[in-house]
C-alpha positions, -999 to +999 in steps of 0.1 A: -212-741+400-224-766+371-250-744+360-224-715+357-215-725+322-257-725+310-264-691+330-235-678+309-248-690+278-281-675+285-265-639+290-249-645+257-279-653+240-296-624+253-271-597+243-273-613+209-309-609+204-305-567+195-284-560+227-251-557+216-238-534+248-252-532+277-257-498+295-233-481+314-241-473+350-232-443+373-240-443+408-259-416+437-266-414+469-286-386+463-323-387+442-311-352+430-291-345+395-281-317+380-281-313+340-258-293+318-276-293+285-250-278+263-239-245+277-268-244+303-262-257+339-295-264+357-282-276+396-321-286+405-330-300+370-337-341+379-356-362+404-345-404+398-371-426+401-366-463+400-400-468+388-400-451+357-386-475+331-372-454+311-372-418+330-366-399+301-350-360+299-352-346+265-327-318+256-332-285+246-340-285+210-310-277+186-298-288+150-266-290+164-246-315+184-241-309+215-229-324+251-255-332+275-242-340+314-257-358+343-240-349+375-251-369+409-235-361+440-208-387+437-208-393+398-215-379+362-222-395+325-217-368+295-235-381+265-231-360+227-268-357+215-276-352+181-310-347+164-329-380+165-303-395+191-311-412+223-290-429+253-297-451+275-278-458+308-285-465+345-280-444+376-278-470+409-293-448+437-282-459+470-264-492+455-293-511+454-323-490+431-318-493+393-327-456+376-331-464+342-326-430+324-329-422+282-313-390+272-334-379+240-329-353+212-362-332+212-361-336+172-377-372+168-355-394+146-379-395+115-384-361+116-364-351+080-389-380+064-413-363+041-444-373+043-460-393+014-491-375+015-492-338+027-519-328+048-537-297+061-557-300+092-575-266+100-582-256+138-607-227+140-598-202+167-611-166+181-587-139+192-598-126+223-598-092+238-570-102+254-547-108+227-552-150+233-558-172+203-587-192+214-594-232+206-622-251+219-611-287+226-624-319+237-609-341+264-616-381+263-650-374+236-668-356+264-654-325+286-649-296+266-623-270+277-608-236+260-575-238+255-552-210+235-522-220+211-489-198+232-456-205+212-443-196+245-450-226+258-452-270+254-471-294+257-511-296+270-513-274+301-549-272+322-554-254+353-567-272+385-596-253+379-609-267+348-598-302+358-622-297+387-647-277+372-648-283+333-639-317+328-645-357+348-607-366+349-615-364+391-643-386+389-630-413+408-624-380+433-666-374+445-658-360+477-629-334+460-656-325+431-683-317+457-658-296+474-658-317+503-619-327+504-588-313+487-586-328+451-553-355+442-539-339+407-514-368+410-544-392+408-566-377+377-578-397+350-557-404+319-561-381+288-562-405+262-575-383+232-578-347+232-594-330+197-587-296+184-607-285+149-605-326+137-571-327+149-569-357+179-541-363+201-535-399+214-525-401+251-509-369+248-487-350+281-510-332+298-493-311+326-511-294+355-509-260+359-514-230+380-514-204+350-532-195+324-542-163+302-577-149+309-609-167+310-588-198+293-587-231+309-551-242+297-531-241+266-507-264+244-475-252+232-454-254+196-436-282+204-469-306+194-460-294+158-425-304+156-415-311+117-449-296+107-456-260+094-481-242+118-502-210+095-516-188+117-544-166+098-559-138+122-577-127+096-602-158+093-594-173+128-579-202+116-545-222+124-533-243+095-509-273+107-494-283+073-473-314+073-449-297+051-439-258+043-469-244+015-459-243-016-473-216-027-472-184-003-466-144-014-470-112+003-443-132+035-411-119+047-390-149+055-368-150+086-350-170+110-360-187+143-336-199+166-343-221+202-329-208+230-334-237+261-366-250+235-381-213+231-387-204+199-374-167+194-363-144+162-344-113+161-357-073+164-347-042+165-350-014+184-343+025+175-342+045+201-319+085+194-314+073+158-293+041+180-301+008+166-301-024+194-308-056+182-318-084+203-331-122+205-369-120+215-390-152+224-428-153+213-456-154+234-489-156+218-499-163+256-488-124+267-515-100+257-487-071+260-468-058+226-434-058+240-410-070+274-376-059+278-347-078+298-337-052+321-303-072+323-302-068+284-315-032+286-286-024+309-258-049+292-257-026+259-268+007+276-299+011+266-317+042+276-346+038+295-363+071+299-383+070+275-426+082+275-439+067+305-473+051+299-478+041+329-470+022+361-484-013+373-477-039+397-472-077+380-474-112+404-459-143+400-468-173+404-457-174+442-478-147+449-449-122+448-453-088+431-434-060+413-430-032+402-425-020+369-434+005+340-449+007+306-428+031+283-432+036+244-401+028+222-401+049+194-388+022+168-387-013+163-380-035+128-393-073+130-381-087+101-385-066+070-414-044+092-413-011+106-438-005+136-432+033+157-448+042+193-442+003+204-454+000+243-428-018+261-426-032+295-396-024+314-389-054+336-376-040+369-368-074+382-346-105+375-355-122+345-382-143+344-361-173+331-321-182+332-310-166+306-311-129+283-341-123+264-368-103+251-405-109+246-431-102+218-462-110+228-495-114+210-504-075+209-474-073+184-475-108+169-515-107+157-504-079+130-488-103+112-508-136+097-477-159+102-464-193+090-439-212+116-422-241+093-405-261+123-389-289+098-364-256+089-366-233+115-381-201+098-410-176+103-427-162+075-445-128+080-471-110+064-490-079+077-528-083+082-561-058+089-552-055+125-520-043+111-522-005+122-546-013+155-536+011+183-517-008+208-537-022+239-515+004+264-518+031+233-555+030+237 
């Protein structure tokens, strides 16, 4: 008991020294958490790990504040998140593991800091005949891979494949490169740099992935642009990460982008018997198709769907399980200020691909347009190219 009043002392001096509060603390008996990230409730969406110091979940990007929950099976913490913000607290798993958790806004705090110096790093690419914006890249100064730029998407992705195949991060891993034993993904090598054009990421995520667009060996989504203005010029196969918005641009239709769960989407149009449906649509420069349509969205506003059937096909997921659906052509359809007729469409006959209403445009449609994506104001500028009045992949 006589060193009660020097341990006390201690504490004090600790929580003086930048710490004014300390976390709070929820408890679980469960490793699984569910999320509600402002209106969307994901039952499945967290793992705790008491070895991860801080595990941290970043919420959906938005300019607007919003509530973020953690739900374990016996207790919850809602947190308001704002751009910039974080929060730190601690879930005790079982009463005895400390699960020390960050909730962070996927807007960095510095991110409305101009920069003192603007910059203009060029990435040279090759569209593909299958719609995919190609980018050779270097991994750790030595394996190079091709990845493609899909705004569909985040982060660095690579495929088993090319881990295996096109790169040393399973070196340590002889017997799994020789195909002798099943390779470890958990136990690859660390990407410390990875180079685009003279662009170089430091210890950048690299996720491992099962899917990627033909003949490519990953891809890296918008997300590694945040704050920056990304150019995308089809006509000289060349992306233009601009620290701030150009100054001087003409010939662009500006309009706006909105995230929906971090996608970045804008608004279309369709016509269809002189009827006018507009719609959110995400973009996929990773879908080599013109146009998807949310059957739940199709139906939702009576939408008619007979329309000139191009064809038939089956699609498969990712679990190997395929579907049905059809190819139709939509006889009008206004992206921003643009008119484009005889669209090809897909007609999803299944439940959405993710958990909520939307539309695709993928890179069939999107490559007409040499685009600018300013991500420190949320707007897409558009300007119609020479593979403006291409016929359409399913046209031809």
């Amino acid at each position: 008991m006589r060193c009660f009043p020097f341990i006390l002392a201690l504490l004090l001096a600790q929580v003086g020294f930048g710490q004014s509060k300390l976390p709070p603390v929820i408890q679980a008996t469960s490793s699984r958490v569910a999320i509600r990230d402002g209106a969307f409730l994901d039952k499945n969406a967290w793992s705790l790990s008491p070895k991860i110091r801080p595990d941290v979940f970043t919420a959906d990007r938005t300019r607007q504040p919003k509530w973020v929950t953690f739900y374990t099976d016996i207790d919850s913490i809602r947190v308001k998140v704002k751009p910039g913000s974080t929060f730190d607290f601690v879930v005790l798993l079982n009463g005895k593991d400390s699960c020390f958790t960050r909730i962070a806004s996927a807007i960095p705090p510095d991110r409305n800091v101009p920069s003192a110096k603007r910059t203009h790093d060029t990435i040279p690419f090759v569209l593909t005949a299958y719609n995919t914006i190609h980018v050779k890249a270097i991994i750790n100064r030595r394996d190079t891979v091709s990845l493609y730029f899909d705004i569909g998407s985040f982060d660095f992705r690579l495929t088993k494949e090319a881990i295996l195949k096109r790169t040393k991060l399973l070196a340590s891993q002889p017997d799994a490169v020789a195909g002798k034993a099943q390779p470890d993904f958990t136990r690859r090598e660390t990407v410390v740099t990875l180079q685009m054009g003279k662009s170089i990421w430091t210890n950048p995520t690299v996720v491992v992935t099962g899917l990627a667009a033909h003949d490519m060996d990953g891809r890296f989504g918008w997300n590694l642009f945040e704050g920056k203005a990304v150019e995308i010029d089809y006509d000289k196969g060349l992306l233009i990460i601009h620290s701030s918005m150009p100054k001087h641009i003409s010939g662009y239709t500006r309009s706006k982008i909105d995230f929906i769960r971090s996608f970045v989407c804008m608004d279309g149009t369709l016509t269809i018997a002189a009827r006018r449906y507009k719609g959110k649509f995400l973009l996929d420069t990773g879908a080599d198709s013109a146009m998807i349509l949310d059957s739940a969205w199709l139906a939702a506003r009576h939408i008619p769907t007979e329309l000139p059937l191009i064809r038939k096909l089956a699609l498969t997921d990712p679990r190997g399980v395929k579907y049905q659906t059809r190819v139709v052509r939509i006889p009008g359809l206004t992206v921003s200020d643009f008119a484009l007729s005889r669209v090809p469409a897909m007609l999803l006959g299944i439940k959405r691909p993710l958990d909520f209403e939307i539309n695709y445009f993928g890179n069939d449609l999107l490559k007409r347009f040499n685009t600018i994506l300013d991500f420190r104001n949320d707007h897409i500028y558009l300007k119609p190219n020479s593979l403006f009045n291409l016929p359409y992949r399913e046209n031809s």
